[in-house]
Residue frames as a rotation matrix with the C-alpha (Angstrom) as fourth column:
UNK 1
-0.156 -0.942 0.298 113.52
0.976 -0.101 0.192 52.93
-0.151 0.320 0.935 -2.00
UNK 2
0.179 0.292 0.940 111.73
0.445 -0.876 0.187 56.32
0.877 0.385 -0.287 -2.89
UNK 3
0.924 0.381 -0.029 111.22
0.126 -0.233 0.964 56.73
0.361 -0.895 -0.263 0.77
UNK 4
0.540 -0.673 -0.506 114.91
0.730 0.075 0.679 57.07
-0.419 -0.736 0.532 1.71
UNK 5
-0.207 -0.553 0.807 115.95
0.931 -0.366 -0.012 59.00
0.302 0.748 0.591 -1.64
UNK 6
0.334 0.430 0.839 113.42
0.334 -0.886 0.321 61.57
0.882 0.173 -0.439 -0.71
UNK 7
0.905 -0.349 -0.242 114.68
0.195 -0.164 0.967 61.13
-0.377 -0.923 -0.080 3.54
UNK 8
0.108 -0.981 -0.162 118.59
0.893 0.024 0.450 61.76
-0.437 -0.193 0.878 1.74
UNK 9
-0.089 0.196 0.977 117.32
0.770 -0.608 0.192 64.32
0.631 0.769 -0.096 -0.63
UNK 10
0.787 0.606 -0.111 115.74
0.399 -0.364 0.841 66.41
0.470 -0.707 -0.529 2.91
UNK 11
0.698 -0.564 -0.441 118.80
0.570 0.066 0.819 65.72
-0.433 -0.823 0.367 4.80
UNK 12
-0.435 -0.882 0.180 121.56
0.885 -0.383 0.263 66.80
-0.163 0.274 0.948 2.67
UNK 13
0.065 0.483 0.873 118.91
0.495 -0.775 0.392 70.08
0.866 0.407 -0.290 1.50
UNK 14
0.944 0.242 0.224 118.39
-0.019 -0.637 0.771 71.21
0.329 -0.732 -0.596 5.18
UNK 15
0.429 -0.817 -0.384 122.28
0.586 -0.071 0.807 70.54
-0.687 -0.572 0.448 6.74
UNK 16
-0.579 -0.711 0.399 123.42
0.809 -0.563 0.169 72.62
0.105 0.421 0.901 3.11
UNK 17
0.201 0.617 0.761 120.85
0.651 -0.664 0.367 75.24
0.732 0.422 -0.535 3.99
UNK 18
0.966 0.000 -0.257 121.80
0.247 -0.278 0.928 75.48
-0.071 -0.961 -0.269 7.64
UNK 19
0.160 -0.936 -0.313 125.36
0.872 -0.014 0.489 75.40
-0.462 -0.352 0.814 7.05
UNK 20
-0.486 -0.526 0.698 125.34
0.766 -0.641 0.050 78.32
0.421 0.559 0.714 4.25
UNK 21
0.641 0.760 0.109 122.83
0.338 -0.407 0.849 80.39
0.689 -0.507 -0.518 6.58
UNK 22
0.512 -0.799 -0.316 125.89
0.629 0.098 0.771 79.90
-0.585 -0.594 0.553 9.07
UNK 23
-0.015 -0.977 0.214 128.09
0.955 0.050 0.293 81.57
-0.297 0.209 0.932 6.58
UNK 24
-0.417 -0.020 0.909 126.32
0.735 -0.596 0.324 83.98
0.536 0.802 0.263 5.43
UNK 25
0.955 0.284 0.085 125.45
0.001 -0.289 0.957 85.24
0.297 -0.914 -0.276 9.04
UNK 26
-0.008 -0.653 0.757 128.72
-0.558 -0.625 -0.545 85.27
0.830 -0.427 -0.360 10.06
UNK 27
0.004 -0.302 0.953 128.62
-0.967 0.241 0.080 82.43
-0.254 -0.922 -0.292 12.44
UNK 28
-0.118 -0.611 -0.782 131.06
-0.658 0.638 -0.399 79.78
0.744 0.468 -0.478 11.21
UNK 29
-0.481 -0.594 0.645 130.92
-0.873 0.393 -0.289 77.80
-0.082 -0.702 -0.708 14.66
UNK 30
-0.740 0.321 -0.591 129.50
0.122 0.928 0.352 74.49
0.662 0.188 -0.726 15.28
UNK 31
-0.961 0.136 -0.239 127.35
0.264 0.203 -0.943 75.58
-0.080 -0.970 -0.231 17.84
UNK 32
-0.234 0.546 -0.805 124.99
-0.812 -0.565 -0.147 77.84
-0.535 0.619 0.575 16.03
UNK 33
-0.659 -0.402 -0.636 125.04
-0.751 0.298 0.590 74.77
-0.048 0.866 -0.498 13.69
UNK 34
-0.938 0.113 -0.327 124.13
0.243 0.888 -0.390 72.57
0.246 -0.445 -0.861 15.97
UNK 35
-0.711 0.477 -0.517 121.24
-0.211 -0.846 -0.489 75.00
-0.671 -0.239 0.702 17.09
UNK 36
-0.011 0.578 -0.816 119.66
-1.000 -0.006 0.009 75.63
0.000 0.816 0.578 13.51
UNK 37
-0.793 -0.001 -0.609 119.88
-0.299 0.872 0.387 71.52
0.530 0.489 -0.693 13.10
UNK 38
-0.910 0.377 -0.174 118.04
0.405 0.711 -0.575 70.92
-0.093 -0.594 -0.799 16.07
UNK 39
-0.279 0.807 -0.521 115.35
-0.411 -0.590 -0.695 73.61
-0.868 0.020 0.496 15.31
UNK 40
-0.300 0.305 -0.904 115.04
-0.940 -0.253 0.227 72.60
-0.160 0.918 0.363 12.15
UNK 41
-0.641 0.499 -0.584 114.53
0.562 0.823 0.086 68.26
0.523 -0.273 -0.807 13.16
UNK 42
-0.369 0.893 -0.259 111.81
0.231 -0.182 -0.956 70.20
-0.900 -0.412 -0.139 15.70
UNK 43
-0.086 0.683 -0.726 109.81
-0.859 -0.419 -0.292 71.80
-0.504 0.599 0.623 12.21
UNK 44
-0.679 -0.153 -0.718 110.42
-0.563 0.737 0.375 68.34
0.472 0.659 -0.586 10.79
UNK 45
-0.805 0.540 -0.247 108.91
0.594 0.736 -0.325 66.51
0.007 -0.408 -0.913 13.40
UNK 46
-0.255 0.874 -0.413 105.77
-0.349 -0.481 -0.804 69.18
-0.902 -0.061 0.427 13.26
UNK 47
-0.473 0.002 -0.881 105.63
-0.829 -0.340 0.444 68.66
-0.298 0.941 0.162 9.72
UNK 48
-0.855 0.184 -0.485 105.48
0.052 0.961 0.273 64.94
0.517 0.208 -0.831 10.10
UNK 49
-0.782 0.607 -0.142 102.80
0.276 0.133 -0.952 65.54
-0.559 -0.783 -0.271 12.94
UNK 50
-0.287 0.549 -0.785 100.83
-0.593 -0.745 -0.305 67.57
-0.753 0.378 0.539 10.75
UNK 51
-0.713 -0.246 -0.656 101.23
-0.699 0.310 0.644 65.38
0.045 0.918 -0.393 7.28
UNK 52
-0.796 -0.065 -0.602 100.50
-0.094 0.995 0.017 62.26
0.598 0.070 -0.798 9.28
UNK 53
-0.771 0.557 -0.309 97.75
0.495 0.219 -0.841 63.46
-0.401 -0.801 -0.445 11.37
UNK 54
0.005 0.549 -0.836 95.64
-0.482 -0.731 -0.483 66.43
-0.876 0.405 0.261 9.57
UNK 55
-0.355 -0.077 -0.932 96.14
-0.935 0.028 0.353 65.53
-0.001 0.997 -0.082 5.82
UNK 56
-0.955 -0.124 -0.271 95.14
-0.140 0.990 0.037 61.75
0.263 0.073 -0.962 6.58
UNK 57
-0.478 0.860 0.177 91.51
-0.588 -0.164 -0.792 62.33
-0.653 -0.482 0.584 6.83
UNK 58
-0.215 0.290 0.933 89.12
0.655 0.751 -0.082 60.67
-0.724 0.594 -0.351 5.10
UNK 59
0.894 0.334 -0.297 88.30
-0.069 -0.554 -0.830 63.63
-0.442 0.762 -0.473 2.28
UNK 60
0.459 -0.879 -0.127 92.07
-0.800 -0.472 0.371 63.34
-0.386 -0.068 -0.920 1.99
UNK 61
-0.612 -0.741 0.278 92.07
-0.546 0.650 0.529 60.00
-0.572 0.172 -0.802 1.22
UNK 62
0.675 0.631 0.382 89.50
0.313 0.224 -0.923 59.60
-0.668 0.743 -0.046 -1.46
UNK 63
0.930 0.143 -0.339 91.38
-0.181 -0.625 -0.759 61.77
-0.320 0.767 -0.555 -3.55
UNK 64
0.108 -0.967 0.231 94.89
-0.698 0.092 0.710 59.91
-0.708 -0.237 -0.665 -3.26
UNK 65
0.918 0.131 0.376 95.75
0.129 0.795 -0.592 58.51
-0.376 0.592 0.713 -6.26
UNK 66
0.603 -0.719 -0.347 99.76
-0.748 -0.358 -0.558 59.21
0.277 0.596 -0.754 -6.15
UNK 67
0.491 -0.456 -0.742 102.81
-0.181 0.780 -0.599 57.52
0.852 0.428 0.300 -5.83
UNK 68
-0.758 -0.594 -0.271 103.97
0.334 0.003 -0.942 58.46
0.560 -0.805 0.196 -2.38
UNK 69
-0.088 0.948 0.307 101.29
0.287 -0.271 0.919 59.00
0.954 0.169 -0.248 -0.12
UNK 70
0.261 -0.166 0.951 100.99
-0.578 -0.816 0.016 61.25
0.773 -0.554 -0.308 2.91
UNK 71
0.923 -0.177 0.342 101.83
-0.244 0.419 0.875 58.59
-0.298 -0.891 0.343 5.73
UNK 72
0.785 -0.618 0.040 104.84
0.580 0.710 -0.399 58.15
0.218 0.336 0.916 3.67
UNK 73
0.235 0.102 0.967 105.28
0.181 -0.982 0.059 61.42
0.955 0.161 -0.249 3.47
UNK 74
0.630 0.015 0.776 105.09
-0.749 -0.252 0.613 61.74
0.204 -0.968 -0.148 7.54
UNK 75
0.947 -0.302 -0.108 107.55
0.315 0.940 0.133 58.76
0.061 -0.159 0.985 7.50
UNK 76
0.242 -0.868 0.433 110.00
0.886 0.017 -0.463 60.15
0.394 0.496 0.774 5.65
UNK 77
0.226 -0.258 0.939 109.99
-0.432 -0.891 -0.141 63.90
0.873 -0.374 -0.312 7.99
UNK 78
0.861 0.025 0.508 110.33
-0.504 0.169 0.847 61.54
-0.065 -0.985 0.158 11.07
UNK 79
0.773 -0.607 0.182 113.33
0.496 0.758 0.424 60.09
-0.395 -0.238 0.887 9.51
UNK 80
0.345 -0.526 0.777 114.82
0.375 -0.682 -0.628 63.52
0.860 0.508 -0.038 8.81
UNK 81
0.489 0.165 0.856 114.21
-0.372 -0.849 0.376 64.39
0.789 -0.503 -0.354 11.61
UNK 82
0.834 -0.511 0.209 116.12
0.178 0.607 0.774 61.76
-0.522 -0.609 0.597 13.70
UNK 83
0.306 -0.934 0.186 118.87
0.915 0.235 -0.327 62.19
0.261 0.270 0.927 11.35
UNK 84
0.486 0.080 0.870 118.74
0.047 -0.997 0.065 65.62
0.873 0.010 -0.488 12.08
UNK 85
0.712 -0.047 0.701 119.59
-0.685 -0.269 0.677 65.20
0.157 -0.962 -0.224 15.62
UNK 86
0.585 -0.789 0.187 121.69
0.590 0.573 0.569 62.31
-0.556 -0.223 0.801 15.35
UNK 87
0.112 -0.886 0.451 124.00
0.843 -0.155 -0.514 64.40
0.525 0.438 0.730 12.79
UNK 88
0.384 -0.105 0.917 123.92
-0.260 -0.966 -0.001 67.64
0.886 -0.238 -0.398 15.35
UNK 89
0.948 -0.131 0.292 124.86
-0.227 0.367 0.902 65.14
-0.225 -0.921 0.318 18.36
UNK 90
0.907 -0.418 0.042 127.08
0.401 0.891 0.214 64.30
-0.127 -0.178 0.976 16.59
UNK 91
-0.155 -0.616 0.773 129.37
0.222 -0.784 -0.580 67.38
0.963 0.082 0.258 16.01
């Protein structure tokens, strides 16, 4: 359940960041929109690459004693990042 709050928490943060970026540039269309969404699901899906591939060593995982832990972490950017792109396909 954490793991989707934190994937709705992402989603709605980056589409209101992109969209007021849009306004406050001066380009109101949907295209541009669409644009910044899809760039931004590409820095997601690095992020997740990164999280889930670098940070998941073993020195990294002695020291893991939280509640969400970095493969969740990469979970939850690969499932921004698909919404990303499914909500820019879809406009």
């Amino acid at each position: 359940m954490k793991m989707l709050r934190w994937t709705l928490i992402w989603i709605i943060l980056v589409v209101g960041t992109t969209g007021i970026f849009n306004i406050f540039y001066g380009d109101v269309g949907l295209p541009n929109w669409k644009e910044q969404l899809r760039i931004a699901g590409g820095a997601f899906f690095f992020i997740s690459l990164l999280v889930g591939g670098i940070l998941t060593t073993k020195p990294s995982e002695t020291r893991n004693a939280r509640i969400i832990h970095r493969e969740d972490w990469s979970f939850i950017c690969l499932l921004v990042t698909i919404s990303l792109f499914g909500i820019s396909l879809f406009f």
